[in-house]
Structures are given as C-alpha cells and as structure tokens.
C-alpha positions as CSV (number, residue, x, y, z in Angstrom):
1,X,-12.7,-58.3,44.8
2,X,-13.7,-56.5,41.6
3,X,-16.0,-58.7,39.4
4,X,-14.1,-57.5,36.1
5,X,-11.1,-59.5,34.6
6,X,-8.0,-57.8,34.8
7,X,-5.6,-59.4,32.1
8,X,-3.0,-56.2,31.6
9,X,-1.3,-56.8,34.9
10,X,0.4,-60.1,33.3
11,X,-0.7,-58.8,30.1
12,X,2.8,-59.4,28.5
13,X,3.4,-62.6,30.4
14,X,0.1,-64.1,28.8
15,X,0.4,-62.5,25.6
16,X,4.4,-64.4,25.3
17,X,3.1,-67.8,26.5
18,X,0.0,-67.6,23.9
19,X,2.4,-66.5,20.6
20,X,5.0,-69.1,22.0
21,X,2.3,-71.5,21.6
22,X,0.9,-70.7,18.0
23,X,4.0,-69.9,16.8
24,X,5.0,-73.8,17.5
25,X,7.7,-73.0,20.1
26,X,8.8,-76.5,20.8
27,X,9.6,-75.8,23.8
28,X,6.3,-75.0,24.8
29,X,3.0,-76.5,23.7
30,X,0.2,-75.5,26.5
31,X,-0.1,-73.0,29.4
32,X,-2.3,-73.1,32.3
33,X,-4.0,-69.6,32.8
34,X,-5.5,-68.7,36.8
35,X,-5.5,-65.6,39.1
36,X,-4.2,-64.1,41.7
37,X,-5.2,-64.5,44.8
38,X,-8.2,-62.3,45.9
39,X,-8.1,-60.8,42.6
40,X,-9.7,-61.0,38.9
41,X,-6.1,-60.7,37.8
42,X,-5.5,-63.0,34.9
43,X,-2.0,-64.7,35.3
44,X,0.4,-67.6,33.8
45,X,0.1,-70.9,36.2
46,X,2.5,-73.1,34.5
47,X,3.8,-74.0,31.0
48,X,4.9,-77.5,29.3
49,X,5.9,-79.2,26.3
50,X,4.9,-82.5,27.2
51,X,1.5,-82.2,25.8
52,X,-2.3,-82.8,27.1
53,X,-1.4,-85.9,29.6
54,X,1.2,-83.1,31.5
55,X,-1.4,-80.1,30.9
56,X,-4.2,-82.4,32.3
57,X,-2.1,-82.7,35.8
58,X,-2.5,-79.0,36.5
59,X,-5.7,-78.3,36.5
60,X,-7.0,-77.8,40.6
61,X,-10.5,-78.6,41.4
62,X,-10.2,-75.6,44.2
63,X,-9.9,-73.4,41.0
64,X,-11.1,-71.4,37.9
65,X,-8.4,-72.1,35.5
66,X,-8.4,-71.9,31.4
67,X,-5.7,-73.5,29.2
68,X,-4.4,-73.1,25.8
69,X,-3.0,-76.3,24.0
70,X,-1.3,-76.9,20.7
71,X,-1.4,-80.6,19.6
72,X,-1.5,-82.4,16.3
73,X,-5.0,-83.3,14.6
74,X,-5.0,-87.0,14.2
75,X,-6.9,-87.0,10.8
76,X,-4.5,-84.1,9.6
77,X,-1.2,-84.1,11.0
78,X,-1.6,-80.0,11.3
79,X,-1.4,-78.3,14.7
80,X,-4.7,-77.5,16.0
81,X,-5.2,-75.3,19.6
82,X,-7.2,-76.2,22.3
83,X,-8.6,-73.7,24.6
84,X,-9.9,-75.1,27.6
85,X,-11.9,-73.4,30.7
86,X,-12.1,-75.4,34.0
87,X,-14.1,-75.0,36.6
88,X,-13.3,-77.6,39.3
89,X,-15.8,-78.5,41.6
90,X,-14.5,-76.8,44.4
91,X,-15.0,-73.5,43.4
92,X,-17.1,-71.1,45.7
93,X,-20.5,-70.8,43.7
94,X,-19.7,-66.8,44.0
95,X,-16.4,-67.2,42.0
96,X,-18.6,-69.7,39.9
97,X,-21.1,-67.2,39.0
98,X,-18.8,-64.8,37.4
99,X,-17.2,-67.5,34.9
100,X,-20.1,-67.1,32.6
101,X,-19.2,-63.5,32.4
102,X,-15.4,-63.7,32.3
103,X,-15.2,-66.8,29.1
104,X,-15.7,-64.4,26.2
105,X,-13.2,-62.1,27.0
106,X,-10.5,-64.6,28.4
107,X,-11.3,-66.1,24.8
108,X,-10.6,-63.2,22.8
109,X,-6.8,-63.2,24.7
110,X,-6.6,-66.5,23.9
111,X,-7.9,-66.4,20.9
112,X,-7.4,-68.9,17.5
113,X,-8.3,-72.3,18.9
114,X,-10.7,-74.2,17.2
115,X,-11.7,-76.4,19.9
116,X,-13.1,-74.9,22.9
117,X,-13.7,-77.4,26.3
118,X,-16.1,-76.5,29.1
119,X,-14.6,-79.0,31.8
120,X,-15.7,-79.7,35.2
121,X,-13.9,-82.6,36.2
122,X,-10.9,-84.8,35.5
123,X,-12.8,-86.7,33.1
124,X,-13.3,-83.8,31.0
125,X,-10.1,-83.0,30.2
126,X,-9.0,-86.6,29.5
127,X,-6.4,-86.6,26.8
128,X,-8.1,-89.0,24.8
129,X,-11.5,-86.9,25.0
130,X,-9.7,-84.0,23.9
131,X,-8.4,-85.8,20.8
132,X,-11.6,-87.0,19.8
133,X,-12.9,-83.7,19.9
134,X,-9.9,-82.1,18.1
135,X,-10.6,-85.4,15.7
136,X,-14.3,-84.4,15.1
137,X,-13.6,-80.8,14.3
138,X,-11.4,-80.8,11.1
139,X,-14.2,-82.2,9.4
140,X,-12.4,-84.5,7.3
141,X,-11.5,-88.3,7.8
142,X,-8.7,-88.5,5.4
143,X,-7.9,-92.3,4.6
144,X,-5.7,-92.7,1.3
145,X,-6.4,-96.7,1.8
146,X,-9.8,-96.7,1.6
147,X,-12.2,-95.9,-1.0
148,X,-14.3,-92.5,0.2
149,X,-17.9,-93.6,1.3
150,X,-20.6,-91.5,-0.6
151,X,-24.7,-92.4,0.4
152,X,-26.6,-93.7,-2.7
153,X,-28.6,-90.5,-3.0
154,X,-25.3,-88.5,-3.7
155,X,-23.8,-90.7,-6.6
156,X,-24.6,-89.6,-10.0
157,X,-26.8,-91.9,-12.4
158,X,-25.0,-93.7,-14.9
159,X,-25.8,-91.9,-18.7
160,X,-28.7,-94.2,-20.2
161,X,-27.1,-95.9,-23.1
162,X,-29.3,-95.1,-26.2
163,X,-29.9,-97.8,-28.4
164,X,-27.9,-98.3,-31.7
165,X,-30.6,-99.2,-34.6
166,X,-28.5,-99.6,-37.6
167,X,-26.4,-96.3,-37.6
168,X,-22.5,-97.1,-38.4
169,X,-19.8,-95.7,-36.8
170,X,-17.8,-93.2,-38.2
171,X,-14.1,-93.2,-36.8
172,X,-12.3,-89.7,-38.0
C-alpha cells in the first residue's frame, strides 16, 4: 500500500458530494469520506440529509474516516460546515501513523469548514458536542432580549459635569 493519498480516482465523486454540501443541496447535508480497501484511495462512504445524529451512525471504529457536515449555527441561524477526521480505535497503529500526514491535504479537498473535529470515539462526535463547538466558534452570542454584558473596565466614564457659578443660559 502506497503511503500517499490518492483523491483523483473518486476525484469527481468527492468533489460533487463536497459542492452539494456547500451549495445547501437539501437533499444532502454531510458525507462520510474512507478508502478503498488496501489502498490510500480517497472515496465517498455514504451521504444523508438527516443531519449530525444520522452522520454520527457511520463512523466505524475499524476505520480512518473524515466527514463533512453542513448544519445551522445556533447563535446565527447561518449554515456553518463541519469537517470531521475519525480515527476509531480499531485502527492498525501503521494505518494510524499515516493520519497525521494525510489531514492537511484531505482538508484542502474538503475545504471551507470552520469547525474542524479530531474524534476518537463515539463521544467525540456526539451531536450535541459538535454544536457546542459550532456554537463557540461564530464568536458572537446574539440575544436581542437581553441587554449586551460589557466588564466595568470597557464602559466609558460618564463626562464630569462642570459646575455652573452664575453663568446664564443662552437658548438661540
């Protein structure tokens, strides 16, 4: 088995699933990425629409696998992508070794997520985890109910009034 990653034998294959995904295809919203038997060859596992509970079924802990995910930020309401790379705990350690070396460039296929997971187990690629890290990332808590918390040392000082000794008012 050659230690490079071969993703132009289902080069078109990945490339459609990917651009389904961004381009909010409903009727796909993640797809599962693994190889071929023996082989470095990047392929398509499976695809759904039924979101991060139905993509969290696939994964096989026998297998290197990464994932690409569209859901909705929960602060936002936007579409935000997920790329996820899994490396169950069944793997050989020789086939483990050479996910280090293969993430980058399986990243730069599947490239415009911002949220990246490095899972291990089942409990890594919890829905709910997911979402909290999707939730973390935008950087905003938007709340149009509640009045925006700002610490003491960034509110500006109220203007010192100056003292009015005798000098009338003149209203133009």
């Amino acid at each position: 088995m050659s230690r490079s990653l071969d993703v132009s034998a289902h080069g078109k294959e990945i490339s459609s699933t990917h651009q389904r995904i961004l381009q909010k295809d409903a009727t796909i919203s993640w797809a599962l990425y693994g190889f071929d038997r023996g082989s470095n060859a990047l392929n398509v596992e499976a695809t759904g629409a039924e979101g991060l509970e139905e993509l969290a079924e696939e994964f096989d802990d026998g297998k290197v696998q990464y994932a690409f995910a569209r859901v909705q930020d929960p602060n936002t309401k936007l579409p935000k992508y997920v790329f996820i790379s899994w490396c169950g705990q069944g793997v050989p350690v020789f086939r483990k070794g050479m996910v280090g070396a293969q993430i980058s460039e399986v990243q730069r296929v599947l490239d415009s997520y911002h949220v990246s997971v490095i899972a291990r187990s089942e409990e890594d690629v919890r829905p709910e985890e997911i979402m909290d890290q999707v939730a973390r990332s935008s950087g905003s808590q938007y709340s149009y109910h509640s009045k925006p918390h700002q610490p003491p040392s960034a509110q500006k000082p109220l203007p010192s009034a100056k003292p009015n000794f005798g000098r009338k008012l003149r209203c133009s």
